[in-house]
C-alpha positions as CSV (number, residue, x, y, z in Angstrom):
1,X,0.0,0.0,0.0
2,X,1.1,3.3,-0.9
3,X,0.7,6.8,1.0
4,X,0.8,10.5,-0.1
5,X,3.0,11.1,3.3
6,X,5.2,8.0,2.9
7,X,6.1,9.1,-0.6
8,X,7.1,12.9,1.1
9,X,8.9,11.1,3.6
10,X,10.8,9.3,1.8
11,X,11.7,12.0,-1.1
12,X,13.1,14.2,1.9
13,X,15.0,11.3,3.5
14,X,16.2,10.9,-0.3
15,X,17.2,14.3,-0.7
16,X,19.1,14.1,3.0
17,X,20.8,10.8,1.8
18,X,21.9,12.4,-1.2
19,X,23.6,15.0,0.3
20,X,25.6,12.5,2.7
21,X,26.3,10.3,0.0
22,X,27.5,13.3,-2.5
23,X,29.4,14.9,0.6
24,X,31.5,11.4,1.0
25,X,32.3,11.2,-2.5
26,X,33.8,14.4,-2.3
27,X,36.1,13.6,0.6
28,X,37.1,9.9,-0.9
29,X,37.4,11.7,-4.1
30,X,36.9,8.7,-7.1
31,X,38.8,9.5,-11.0
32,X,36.0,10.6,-13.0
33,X,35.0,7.9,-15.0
34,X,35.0,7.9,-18.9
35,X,31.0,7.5,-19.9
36,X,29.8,5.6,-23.1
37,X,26.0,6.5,-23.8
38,X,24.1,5.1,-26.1
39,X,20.3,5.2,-27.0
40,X,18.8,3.1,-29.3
41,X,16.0,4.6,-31.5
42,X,12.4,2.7,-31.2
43,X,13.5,-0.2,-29.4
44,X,10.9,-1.1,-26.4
45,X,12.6,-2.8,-23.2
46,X,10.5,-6.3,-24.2
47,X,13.3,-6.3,-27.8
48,X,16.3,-6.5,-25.1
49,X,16.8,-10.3,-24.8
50,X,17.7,-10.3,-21.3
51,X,14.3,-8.7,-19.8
52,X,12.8,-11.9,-20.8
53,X,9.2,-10.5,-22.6
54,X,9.6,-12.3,-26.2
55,X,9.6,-15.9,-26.1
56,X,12.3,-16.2,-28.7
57,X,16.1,-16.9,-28.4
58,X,17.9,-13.9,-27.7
59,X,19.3,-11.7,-30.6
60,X,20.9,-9.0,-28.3
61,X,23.6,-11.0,-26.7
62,X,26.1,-8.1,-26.1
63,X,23.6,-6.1,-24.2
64,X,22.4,-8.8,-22.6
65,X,26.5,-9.0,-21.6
66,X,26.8,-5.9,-20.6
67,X,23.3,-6.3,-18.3
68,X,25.0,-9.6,-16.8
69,X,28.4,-8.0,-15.9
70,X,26.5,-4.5,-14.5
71,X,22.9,-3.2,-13.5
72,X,20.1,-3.7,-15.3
73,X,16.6,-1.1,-14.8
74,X,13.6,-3.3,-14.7
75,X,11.3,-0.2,-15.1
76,X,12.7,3.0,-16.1
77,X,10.2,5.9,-17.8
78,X,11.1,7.7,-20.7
79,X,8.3,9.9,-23.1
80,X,6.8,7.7,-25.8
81,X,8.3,9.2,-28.8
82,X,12.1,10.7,-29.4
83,X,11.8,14.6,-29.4
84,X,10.4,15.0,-26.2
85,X,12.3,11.9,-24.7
86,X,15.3,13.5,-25.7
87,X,13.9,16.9,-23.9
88,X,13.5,14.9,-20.7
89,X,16.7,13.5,-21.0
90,X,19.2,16.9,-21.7
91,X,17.2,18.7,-19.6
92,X,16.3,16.1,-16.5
93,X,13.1,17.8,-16.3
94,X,9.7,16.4,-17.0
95,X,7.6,17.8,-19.8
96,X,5.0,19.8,-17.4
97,X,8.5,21.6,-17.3
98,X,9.9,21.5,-20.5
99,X,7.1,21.7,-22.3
100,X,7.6,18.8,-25.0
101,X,4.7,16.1,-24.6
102,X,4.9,14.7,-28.4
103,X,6.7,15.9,-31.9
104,X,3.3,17.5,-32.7
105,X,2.4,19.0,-29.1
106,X,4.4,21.8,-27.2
107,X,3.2,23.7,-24.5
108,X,4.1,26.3,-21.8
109,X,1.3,28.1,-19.9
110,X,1.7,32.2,-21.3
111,X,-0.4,34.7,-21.3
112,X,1.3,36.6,-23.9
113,X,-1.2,37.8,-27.0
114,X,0.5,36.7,-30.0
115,X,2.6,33.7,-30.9
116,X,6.0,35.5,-31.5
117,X,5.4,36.6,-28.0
118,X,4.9,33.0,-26.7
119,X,8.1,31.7,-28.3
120,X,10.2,34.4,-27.2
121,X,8.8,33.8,-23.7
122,X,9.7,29.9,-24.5
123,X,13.4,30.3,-25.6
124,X,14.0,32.1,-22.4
125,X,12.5,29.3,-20.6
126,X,14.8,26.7,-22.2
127,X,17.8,28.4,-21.6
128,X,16.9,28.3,-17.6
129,X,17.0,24.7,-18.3
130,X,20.4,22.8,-18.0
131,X,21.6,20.8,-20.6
132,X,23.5,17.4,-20.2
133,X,26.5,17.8,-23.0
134,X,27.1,21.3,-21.1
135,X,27.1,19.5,-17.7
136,X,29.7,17.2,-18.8
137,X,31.7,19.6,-20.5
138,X,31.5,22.0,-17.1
139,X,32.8,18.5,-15.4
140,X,36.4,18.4,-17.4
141,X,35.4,15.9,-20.0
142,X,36.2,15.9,-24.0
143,X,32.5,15.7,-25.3
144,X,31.7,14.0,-28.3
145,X,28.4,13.4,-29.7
146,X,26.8,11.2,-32.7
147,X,23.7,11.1,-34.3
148,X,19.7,12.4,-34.0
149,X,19.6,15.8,-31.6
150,X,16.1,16.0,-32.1
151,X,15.6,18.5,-29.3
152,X,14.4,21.7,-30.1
153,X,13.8,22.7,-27.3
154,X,17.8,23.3,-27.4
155,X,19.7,24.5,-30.3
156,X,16.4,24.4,-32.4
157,X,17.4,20.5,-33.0
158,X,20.7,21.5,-35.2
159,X,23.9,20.7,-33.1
160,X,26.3,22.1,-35.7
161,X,24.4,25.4,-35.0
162,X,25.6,25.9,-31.2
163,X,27.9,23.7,-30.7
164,X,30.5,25.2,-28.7
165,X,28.0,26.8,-26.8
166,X,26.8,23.3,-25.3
167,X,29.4,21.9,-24.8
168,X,30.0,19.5,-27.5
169,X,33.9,19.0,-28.7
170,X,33.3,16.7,-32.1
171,X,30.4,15.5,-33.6
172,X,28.3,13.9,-36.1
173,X,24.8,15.0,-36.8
174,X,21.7,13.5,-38.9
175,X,18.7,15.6,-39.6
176,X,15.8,14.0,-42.2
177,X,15.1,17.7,-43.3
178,X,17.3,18.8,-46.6
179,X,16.9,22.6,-44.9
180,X,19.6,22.2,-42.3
181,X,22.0,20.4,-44.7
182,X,21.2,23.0,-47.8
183,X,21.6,26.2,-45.3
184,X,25.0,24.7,-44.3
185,X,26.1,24.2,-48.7
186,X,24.0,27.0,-49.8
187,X,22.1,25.3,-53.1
188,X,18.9,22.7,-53.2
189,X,19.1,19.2,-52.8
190,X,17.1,17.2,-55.3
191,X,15.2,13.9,-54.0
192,X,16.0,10.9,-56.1
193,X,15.4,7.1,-55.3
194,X,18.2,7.0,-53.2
195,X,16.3,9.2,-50.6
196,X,13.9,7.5,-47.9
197,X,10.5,8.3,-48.2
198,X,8.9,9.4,-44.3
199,X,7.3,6.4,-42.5
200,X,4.1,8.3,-42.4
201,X,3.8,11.2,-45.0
202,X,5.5,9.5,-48.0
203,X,8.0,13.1,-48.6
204,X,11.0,12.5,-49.6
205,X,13.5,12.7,-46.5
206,X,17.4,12.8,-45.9
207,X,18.6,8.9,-45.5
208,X,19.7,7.8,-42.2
209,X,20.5,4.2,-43.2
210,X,22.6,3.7,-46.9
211,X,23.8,6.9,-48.3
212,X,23.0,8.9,-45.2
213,X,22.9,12.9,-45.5
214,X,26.1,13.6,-42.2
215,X,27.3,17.0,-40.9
216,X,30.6,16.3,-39.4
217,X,32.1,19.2,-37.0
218,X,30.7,21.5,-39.6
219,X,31.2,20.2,-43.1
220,X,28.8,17.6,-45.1
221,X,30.3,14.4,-45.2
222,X,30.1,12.7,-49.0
223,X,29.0,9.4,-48.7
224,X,27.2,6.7,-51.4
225,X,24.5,3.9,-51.6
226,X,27.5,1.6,-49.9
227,X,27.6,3.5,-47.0
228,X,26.0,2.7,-44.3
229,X,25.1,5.4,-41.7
230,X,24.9,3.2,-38.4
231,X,28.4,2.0,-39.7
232,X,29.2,5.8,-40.3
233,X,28.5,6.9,-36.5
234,X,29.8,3.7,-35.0
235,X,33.1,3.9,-36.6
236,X,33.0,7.4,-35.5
237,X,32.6,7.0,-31.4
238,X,34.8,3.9,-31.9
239,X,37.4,6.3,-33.0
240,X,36.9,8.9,-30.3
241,X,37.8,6.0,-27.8
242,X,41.2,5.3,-29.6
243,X,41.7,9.0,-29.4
244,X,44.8,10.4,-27.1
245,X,44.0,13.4,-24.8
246,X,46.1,15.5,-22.7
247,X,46.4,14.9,-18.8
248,X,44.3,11.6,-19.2
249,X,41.3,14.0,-19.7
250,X,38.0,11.8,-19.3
251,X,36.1,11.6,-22.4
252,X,31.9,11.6,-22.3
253,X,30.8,9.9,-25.9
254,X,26.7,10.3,-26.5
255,X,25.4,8.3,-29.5
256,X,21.9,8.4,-30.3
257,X,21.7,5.5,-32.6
258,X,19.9,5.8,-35.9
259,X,18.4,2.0,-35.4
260,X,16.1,0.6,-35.2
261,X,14.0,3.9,-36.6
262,X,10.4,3.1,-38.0
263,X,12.5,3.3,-41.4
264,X,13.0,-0.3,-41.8
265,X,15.5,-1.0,-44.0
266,X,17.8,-3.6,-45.5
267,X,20.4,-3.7,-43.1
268,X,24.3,-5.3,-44.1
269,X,23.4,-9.0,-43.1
270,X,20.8,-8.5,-45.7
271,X,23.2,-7.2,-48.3
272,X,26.1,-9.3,-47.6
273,X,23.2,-12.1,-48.1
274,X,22.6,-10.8,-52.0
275,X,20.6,-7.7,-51.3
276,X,21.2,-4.3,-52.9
277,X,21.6,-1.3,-50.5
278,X,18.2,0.2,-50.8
279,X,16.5,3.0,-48.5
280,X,12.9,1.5,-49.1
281,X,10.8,1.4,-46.3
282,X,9.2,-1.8,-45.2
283,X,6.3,-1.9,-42.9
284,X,7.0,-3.9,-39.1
285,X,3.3,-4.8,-39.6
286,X,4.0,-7.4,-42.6
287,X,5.9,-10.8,-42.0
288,X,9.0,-9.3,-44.4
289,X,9.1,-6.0,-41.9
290,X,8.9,-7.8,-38.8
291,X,12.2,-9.9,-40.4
292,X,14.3,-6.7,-41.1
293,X,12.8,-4.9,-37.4
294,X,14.6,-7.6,-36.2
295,X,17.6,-7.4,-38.1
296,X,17.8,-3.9,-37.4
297,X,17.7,-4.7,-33.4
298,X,20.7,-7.5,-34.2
299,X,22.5,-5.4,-36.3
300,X,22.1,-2.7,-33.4
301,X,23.3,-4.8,-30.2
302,X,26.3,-5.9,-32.9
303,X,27.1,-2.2,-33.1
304,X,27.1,-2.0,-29.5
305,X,29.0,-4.9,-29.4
306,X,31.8,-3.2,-31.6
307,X,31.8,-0.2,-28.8
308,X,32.6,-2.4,-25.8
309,X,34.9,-4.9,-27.7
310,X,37.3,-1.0,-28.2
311,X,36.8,0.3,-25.0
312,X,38.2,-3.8,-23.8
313,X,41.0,-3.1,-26.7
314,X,42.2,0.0,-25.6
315,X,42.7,-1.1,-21.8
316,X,39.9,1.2,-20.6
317,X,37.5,-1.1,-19.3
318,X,38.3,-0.1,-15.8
319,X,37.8,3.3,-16.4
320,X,34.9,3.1,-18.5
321,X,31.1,3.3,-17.9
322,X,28.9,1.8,-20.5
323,X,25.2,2.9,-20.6
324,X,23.0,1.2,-23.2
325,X,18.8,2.5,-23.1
326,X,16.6,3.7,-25.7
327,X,14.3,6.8,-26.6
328,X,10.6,5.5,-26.5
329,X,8.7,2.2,-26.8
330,X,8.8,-0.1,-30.5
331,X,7.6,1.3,-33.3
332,X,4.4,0.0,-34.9
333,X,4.1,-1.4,-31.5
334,X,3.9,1.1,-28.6
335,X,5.3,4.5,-30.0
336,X,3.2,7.1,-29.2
337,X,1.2,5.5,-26.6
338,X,-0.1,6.5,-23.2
339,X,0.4,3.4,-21.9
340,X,3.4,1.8,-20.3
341,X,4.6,-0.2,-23.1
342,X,4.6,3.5,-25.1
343,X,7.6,4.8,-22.5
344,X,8.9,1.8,-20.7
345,X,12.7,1.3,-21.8
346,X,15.3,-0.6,-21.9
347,X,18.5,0.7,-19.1
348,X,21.5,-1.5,-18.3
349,X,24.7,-0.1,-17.3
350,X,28.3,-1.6,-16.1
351,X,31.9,-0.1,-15.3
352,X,33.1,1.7,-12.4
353,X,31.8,3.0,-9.6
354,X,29.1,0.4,-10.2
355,X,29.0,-1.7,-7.7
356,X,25.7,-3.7,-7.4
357,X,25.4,-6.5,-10.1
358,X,22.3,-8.1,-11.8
359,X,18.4,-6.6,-12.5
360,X,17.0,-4.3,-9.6
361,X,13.2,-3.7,-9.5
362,X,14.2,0.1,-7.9
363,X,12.5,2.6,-10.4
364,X,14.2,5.1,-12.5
365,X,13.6,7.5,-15.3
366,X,14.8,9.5,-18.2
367,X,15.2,12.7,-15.5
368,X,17.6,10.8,-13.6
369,X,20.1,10.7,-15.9
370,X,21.5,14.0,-15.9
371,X,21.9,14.5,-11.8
372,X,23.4,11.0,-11.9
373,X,26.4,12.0,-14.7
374,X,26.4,15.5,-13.0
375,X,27.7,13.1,-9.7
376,X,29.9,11.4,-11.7
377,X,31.4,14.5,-13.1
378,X,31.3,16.6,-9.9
379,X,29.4,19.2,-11.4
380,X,26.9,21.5,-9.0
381,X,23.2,21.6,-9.8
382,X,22.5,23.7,-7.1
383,X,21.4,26.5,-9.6
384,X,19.2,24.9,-11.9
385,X,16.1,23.3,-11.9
386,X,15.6,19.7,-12.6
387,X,13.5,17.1,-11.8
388,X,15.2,14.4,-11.5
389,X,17.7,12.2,-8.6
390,X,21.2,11.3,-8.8
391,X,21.5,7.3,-9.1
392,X,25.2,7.5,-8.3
393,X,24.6,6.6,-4.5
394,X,22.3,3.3,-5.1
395,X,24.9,2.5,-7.8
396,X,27.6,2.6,-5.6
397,X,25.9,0.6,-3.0
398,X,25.9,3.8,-0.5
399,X,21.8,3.8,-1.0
400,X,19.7,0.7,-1.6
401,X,16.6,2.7,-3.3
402,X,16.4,5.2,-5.9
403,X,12.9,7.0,-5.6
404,X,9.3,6.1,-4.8
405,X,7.7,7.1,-7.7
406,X,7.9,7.9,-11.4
407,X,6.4,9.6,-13.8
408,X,6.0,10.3,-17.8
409,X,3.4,12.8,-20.0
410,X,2.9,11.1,-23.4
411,X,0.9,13.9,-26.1
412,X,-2.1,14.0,-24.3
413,X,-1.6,11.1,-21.3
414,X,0.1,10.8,-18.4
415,X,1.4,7.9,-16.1
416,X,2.7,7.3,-12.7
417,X,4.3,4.1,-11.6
418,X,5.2,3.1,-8.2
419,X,6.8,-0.2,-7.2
420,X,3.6,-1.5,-6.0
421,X,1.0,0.2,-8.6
422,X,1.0,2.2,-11.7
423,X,-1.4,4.1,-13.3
424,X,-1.8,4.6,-16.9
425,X,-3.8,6.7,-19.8
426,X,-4.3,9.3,-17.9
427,X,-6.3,11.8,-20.4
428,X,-8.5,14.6,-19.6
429,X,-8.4,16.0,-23.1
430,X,-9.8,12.3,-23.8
431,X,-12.5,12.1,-20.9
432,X,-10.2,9.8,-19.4
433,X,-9.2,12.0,-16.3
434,X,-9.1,8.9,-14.0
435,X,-7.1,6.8,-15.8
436,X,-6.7,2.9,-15.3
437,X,-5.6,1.5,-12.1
438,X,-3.6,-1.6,-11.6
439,X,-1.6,-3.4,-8.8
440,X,1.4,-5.1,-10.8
441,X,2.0,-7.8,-7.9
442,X,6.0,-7.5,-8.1
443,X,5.7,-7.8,-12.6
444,X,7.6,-4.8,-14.7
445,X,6.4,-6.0,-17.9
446,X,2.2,-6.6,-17.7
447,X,2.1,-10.2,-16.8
448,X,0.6,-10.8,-13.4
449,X,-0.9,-7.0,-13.3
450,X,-4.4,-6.9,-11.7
451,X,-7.0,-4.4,-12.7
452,X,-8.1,-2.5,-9.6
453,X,-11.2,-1.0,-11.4
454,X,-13.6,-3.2,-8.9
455,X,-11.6,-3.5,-5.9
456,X,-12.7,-3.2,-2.8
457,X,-9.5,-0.9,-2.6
458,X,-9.8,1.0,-5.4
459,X,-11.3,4.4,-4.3
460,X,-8.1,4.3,-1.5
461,X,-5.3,3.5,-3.8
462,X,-7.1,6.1,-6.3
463,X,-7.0,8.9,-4.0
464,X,-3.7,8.0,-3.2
465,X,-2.5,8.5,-6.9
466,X,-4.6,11.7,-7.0
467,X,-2.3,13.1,-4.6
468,X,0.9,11.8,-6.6
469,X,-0.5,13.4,-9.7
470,X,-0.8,17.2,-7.7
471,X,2.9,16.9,-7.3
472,X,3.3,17.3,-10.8
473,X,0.2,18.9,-12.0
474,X,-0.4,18.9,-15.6
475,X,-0.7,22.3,-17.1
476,X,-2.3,20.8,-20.3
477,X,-5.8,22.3,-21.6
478,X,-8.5,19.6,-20.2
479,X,-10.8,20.2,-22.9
480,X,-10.6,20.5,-26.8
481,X,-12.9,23.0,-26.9
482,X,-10.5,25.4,-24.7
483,X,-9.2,28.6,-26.6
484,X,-5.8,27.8,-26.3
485,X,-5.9,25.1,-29.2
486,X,-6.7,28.2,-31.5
487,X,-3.1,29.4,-31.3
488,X,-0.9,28.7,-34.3
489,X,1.6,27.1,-32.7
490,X,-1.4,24.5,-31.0
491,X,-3.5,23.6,-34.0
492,X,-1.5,21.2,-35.6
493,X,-1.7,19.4,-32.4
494,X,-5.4,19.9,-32.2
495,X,-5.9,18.2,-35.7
496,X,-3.7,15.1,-35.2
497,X,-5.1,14.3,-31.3
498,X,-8.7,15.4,-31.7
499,X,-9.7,12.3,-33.5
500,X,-11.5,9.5,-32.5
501,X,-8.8,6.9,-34.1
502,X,-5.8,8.7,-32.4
503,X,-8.0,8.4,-28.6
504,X,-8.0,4.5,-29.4
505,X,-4.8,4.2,-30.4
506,X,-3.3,6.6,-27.9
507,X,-5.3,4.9,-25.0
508,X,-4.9,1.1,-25.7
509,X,-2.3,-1.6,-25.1
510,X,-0.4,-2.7,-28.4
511,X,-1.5,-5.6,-29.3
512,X,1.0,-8.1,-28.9
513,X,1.3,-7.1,-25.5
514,X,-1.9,-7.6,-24.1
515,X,-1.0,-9.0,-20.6
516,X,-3.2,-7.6,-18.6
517,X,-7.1,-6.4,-18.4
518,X,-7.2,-2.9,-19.4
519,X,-11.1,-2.2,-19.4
520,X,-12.5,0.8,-17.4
């Protein structure tokens, strides 16, 4: 059972705790450790062989590895679709404070008149915000960064922009959108068939996967149809490990992986099989799609693979922490979703100052993860707002819990998870307001979860997760028919989620995952 003034309790005895546990590292002052981070792209915990959901033999072995040797997150929260994942994890606020619930729907409360207003009043909000590659780079380390930015939020989603001023040393950056690659070389690019075509829309789109459109520290890389761009950025942080820097500087290496994107694509077991490199997108929902999602995920863990067999090459396993999670839940499966499967993902980790070993049912989210490397760094936070706790002290074995509860605002849903009880599509704007209430009876993944809707405790736990959902109140508009959906910047948003389809979609369990009773 759960109470509003044990959860208070025990975030104050956390934030005391903390405290201790950051004032002792200080005195027994550890060597920063070097910090690998890599996050998949629409890859749900249940594809991760070793959290056991798909009856199948495993075909991510090396993560599985890496979860053996270190820590492995049974339930840790991210948003359930990249941008405003990727918000919640530079920032290590929730989107109530950052603003970014889905790619289509941002929102700040403002009372300014007219929309040029608003986003000025918005960019000045973000920069209050701190921003993880900053952090590090404040901390000492050589930053070097590969991949999707996708946060607007910060540098308008264009790293090569503001680089310097976030702290990033090298990079690599993909964007689907020819504007940020034609502004950069000043003419048009023209679409031909070796361009993807958008998953949804059809347009014509930058390739991620063979021939992929690269800005490398500033220039356009030139690459062909037997390129491959996973390859590409791979090579690329694989290369920032061999790399010699002064004083034995520690080095902090983000890659935000371009698999297993809803593009699903040939991958190079296909090719090496017989198959042309082609950039044509197959659909997961037909038997050949499903075959390349999953070659995708294998040829993703083999990439990861490559990372941790160079960090063991180079001598720097001791020194090295490895972090392997992933930005939302499957695509074609649970993207988008305001249910757990939508933002429950994948998080195992393993290297120094790690000392428990094996899966831990303590809860985490995507806002922990900047206050943990900001530990690990020995960077203050004291001046910025964030959301989230550091993990460093149950990591080191100093703490044995993390936090009591966590949380996650997907488009127009919420959820809150305890260890005991979660609650899920939450939704107002879809006269859902109570959401659906479940004990989970020790299970992360659905199995064994027990629909509360006519228990005799239901009203009590309810009230309960009433009070957990006024710590964070939502600051969205409850109804469609409120004003604010009239603004420029909100109708797009209005027009996707204002449909009877999208309620459906957004509000029930993907299909192959249907482990539990979801009715009202």
């Amino acid at each position: 059972m759960i109470t509003y003034k044990l959860i208070s309790k025990s975030l104050t005895l956390l934030a005391c705790l903390l405290v201790c546990c950051i004032s002792s590292a200080s005195i027994f002052a550890q060597k920063k450790p070097n910090i690998v981070f890599i996050i998949s792209d629409d890859v749900g915990f249940e594809e991760i062989g070793c959290y056991g959901v798909i009856d199948r033999e495993s075909i991510t072995p090396n993560i599985d590895s890496l979860a053996e040797k270190g820590v492995r997150f049974n339930t840790c929260y991210a948003q359930a679709i990249c941008g405003p994942s990727r918000a919640m994890l530079y920032t290590g606020n929730y989107a109530v404070n950052t603003g970014q619930y889905d790619n289509k729907l941002k929102y700040l409360v403002s009372d300014a008149k007219t929309v040029r207003e608003r986003r000025s009043e918005y960019r000045n909000h973000y920069q209050s915000l701190p921003c993880l590659t900053k952090i590090m780079k404040d901390g000492g380390y050589s930053v070097s960064w590969a991949g999707k930015w996708h946060h607007t939020a910060i540098a308008g989603g264009h790293v090569h922009k503001i680089s310097e001023e976030i702290g990033i040393d090298s990079y690599i950056e993909y964007s689907s959108s020819p504007k940020m690659y034609e502004k950069l070389i000043g003419k048009k690019l023209i679409p031909d068939d070796t361009w993807e075509r958008s998953a949804i829309g059809g347009e014509p789109i930058i390739s991620r996967y063979w021939k992929p459109g690269f800005i490398k520290d500033g220039e356009m890389m030139e690459t062909g149809m037997n390129d491959y761009g996973p390859d590409i950025l791979t090579d690329f942080i694989c290369d920032e490990i061999k790399k010699e820097r002064p004083d034995d500087q520690p080095f902090f290496l983000m890659y935000t992986m371009n698999l297993a994107h809803s593009a699903h694509c040939v991958t190079p077991y296909e090719v090496a099989a017989g198959a042309s490199p082609d950039n044509t997108h197959i659909r997961k929902g037909s038997p050949e799609g499903a075959e390349i999602f999953k070659s995708q995920v294998r040829y993703m863990d083999a990439l990861v693979g490559r990372i941790i067999d160079t960090v063991e090459a180079q001598g720097l396993s001791e020194d090295t922490i490895i972090i392997y999670t992933s930005d939302n839940g499957t695509t074609s499966s649970a993207k988008g979703k305001g249910v757990e499967y939508g933002v429950h993902v994948p998080f195992v980790l393993s290297g120094p100052q790690i000392s428990r070993a094996g899966p831990t049912d303590e809860l985490m989210d995507f806002t922990d993860i900047l206050p943990t490397f900001a530990e690990w760094a020995g960077v203050d936070l004291s001046n910025v707002k964030y959301d989230g706790i550091s993990l460093a002290p149950f990591l080191r074995g100093s703490s044995n819990v993390t936090k009591p509860v966590i949380y996650s605002f997907p488009g127009p849903a919420r959820l809150i998870r305890t260890k005991t009880h979660l609650l899920e599509a939450i939704s107002p704007l879809y006269d859902q307001a109570r959401g659906k209430l479940y004990k989970t009876n020790g299970s992360f993944d659905g199995r064994g979860y027990e629909n509360l809707a006519l228990s005799d405790d239901y009203l009590k736990i309810q009230s309960e997760f009433e009070q957990l959902k006024a710590i964070l109140p939502s600051v969205l508009p409850e109804s469609f028919s409120d004003i604010i959906w009239d603004r420029e910047e909100m109708q797009k948003a209005k027009a996707y989620f204002d449909d009877a389809k999208r309620k459906r979609l957004t509000l029930s369990l993907p299909k192959d995952y249907v482990f539990y009773d979801d009715s009202l």
